[in-house]
N, C-alpha and C positions, 0 to 999 in steps of 0.2 A: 596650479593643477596641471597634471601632463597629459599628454594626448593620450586618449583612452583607444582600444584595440578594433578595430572592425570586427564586426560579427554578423554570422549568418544565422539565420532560422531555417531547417528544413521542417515544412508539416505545419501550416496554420489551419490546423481546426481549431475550437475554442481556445483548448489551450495552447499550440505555438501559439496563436492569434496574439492571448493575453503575454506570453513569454516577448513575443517582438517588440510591445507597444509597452513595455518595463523596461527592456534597451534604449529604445526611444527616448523614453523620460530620462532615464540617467544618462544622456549624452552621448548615446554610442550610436556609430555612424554603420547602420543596419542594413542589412540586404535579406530578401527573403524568397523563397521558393517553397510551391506549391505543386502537385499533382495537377491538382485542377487551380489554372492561374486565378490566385489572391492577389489583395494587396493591402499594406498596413499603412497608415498614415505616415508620413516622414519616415518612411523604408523604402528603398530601394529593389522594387521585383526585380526578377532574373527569370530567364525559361528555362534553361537547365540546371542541373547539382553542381553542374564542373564552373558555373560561372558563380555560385556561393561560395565553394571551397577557397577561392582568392582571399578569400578573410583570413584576419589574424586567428580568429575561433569559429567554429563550427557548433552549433546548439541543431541538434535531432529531436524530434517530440514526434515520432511517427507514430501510426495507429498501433504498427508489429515488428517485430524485427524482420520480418520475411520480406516485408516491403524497403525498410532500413538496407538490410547488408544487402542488396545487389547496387548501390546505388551508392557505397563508401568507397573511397579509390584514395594513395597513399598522394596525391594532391592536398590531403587535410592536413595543414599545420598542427591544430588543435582542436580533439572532439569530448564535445560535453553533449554525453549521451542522457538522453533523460527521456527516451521511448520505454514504457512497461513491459516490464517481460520477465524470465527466471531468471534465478542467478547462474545458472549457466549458459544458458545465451547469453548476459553480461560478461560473464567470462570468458567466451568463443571471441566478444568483439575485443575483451583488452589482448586477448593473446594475438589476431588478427591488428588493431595498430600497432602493438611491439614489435612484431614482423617488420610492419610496413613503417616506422619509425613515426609513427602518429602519435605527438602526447594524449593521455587519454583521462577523462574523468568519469566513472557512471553515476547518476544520479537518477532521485525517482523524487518527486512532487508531493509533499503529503498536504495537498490544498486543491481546492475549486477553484474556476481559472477566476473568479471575481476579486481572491485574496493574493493573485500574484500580484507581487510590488508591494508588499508590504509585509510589516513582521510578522503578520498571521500566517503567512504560508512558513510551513518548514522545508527544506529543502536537504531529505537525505543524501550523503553520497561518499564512496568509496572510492579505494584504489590510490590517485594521484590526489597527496594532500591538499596541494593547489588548486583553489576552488573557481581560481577566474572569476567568469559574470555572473557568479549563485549568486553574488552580493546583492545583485538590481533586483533579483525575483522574490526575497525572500530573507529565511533564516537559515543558512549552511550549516547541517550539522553532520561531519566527519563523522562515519564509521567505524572507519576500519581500514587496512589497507588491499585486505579480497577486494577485487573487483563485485564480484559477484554479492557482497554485505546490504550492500541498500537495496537491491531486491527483495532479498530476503527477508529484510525488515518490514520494507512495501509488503509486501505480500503479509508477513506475519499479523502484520498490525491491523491491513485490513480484514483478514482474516475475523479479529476479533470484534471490527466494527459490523461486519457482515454478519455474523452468529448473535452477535447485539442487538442488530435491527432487526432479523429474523425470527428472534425468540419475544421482542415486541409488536413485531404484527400479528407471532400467534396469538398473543395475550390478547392484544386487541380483539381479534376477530372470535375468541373465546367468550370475553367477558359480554363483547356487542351480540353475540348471539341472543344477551338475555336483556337486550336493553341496554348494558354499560357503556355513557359515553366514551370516547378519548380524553375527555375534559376529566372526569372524574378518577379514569385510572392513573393517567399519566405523572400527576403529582409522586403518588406513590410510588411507582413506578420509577421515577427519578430518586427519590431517595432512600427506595431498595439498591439501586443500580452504587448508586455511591458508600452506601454499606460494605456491600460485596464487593467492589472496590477498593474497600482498605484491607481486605484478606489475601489480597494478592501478592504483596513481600513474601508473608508467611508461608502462601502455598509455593512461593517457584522455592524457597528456601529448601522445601520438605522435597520436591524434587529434582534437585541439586543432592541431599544428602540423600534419597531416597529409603527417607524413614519414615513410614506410612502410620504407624501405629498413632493413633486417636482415644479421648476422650469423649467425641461431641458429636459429629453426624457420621456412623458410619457407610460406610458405599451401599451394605446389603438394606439399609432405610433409604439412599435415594436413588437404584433401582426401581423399589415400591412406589414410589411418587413419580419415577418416569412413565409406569404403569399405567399409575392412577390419571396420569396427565394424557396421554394418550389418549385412555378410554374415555374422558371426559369428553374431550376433542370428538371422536367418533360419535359418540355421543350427542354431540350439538351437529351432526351432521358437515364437521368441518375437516380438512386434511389433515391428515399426520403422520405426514411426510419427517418433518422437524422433531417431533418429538419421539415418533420410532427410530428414528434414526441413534439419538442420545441414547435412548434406552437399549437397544440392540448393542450398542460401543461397552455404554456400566454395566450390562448384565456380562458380555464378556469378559470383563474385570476382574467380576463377579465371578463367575468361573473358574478362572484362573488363579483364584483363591486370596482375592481383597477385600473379600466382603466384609472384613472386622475391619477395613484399612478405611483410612481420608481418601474423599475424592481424587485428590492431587496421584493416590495411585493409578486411575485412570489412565494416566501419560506412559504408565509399562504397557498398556495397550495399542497405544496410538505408536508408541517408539516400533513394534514388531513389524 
């Protein structure tokens, strides 16, 4: 086996923390820098950025990039970015090392720091096919060659987890208004969730060709039930925030003249 590359950690909160001590384990000879001085078992601290940057690689996990980019200097070899942010900021930084002659990787994390170092975590990431140390953290899965791609994605996909979880605490707090445990809805719950799961080929399909026309639930019936879902909400004296909101988005749609169309027309809303 060959000697494997130095590498630095900038950023040990949870997760650098988990990212340095996945170097670790896989035999890489670690250095680490913090804001506020850490230290990781069998790593190497440093008190400044300019005495990490000595490494073969550079691994970033900052809280923002506002904190990131005053603190990048073309002293980096090699930077595998994997601070969250848009894909244009990811895009500012790879245009910023091509400048500065810095090879560059951007990645974003799609795991909690407990599953880095193993295949549970995936590890989106863009730009430079060459994925270096993703291997130690994770499962590397190439985008794209934009920089700015695994943001994108980051963002997209939590997007969908967040609007998931959302639309399960209102239920919760819906159905518990009358009594209804978590224990009893939740089942259901799950295997509505994976129903409406498998109509999701079909719908991105419908908004790729952007052929709305329907047989089965048109928009102008679940308008009415964003409605009714609302008023129910108000009703049990709880927010509806979440659910006006949807309904305000399909009645637009609605407007615009979908009402005989698939949900999936919704997305000429959201496109405007």
């Amino acid at each position: 086996m060959g000697i494997k590359k130095t590498v630095s950690v900038l950023g040990l909160g949870r997760m650098g923390t988990a990212l340095a001590n996945a170097l670790v384990n896989e035999g890489y000879e670690v250095t680490v820098w913090n804001r506020t001085p850490k230290t990781v078992a069998n790593a190497r601290s440093v008190a400044t950025p300019e005495e990490a940057f000595k490494s073969d690689v550079v691994v970033t996990c900052m809280s923002t990039y506002e904190i990131q980019q005053p603190l990048l200097t073309n002293d980096i070899k090699v930077l595998v970015n994997l601070t969250s942010g848009t894909p244009e900021q990811a895009r500012r930084t790879a245009e910023w090392a091509k400048t500065n002659g810095v090879e560059y990787v951007d990645g974003v994390i799609m795991a909690v720091p407990q599953q880095i170092g193993t295949p549970g975590a995936r590890i989106l990431f863009s730009g430079n096919e060459n994925h270096h140390v993703l291997d130690a953290f994770g499962e590397p899965v190439h985008v794209g060659e934009d920089a700015g791609l695994a943001a994108l994605y980051d963002l997209a996909l939590l997007g969908i987890m967040w609007a998931t979880f959302g639309g399960y605490l209102q239920a919760l707090a819906l159905v518990g208004s009358e009594g209804v445990t978590p224990e009893q809805l939740t089942p259901m719950a799950m295997s509505w969730l994976g129903e409406m799961a498998g109509l999701l080929p079909e719908m991105g399909e419908v908004t790729r060709t952007r052929n709305y026309e329907t047989d089965v639930s048109a928009l102008d019936i679940n308008v009415s039930g964003l409605h009714l879902l609302t008023e129910a909400n108000r009703e049990q004296g709880l927010d509806t925030t979440l659910p006006q909101a949807l309904h305000a988005l399909f009645e637009r749609a609605q407007r615009s003249g979908h009402g005989n169309h698939s949900i999936a027309s919704v997305i000429e809303e959201i496109r405007k």
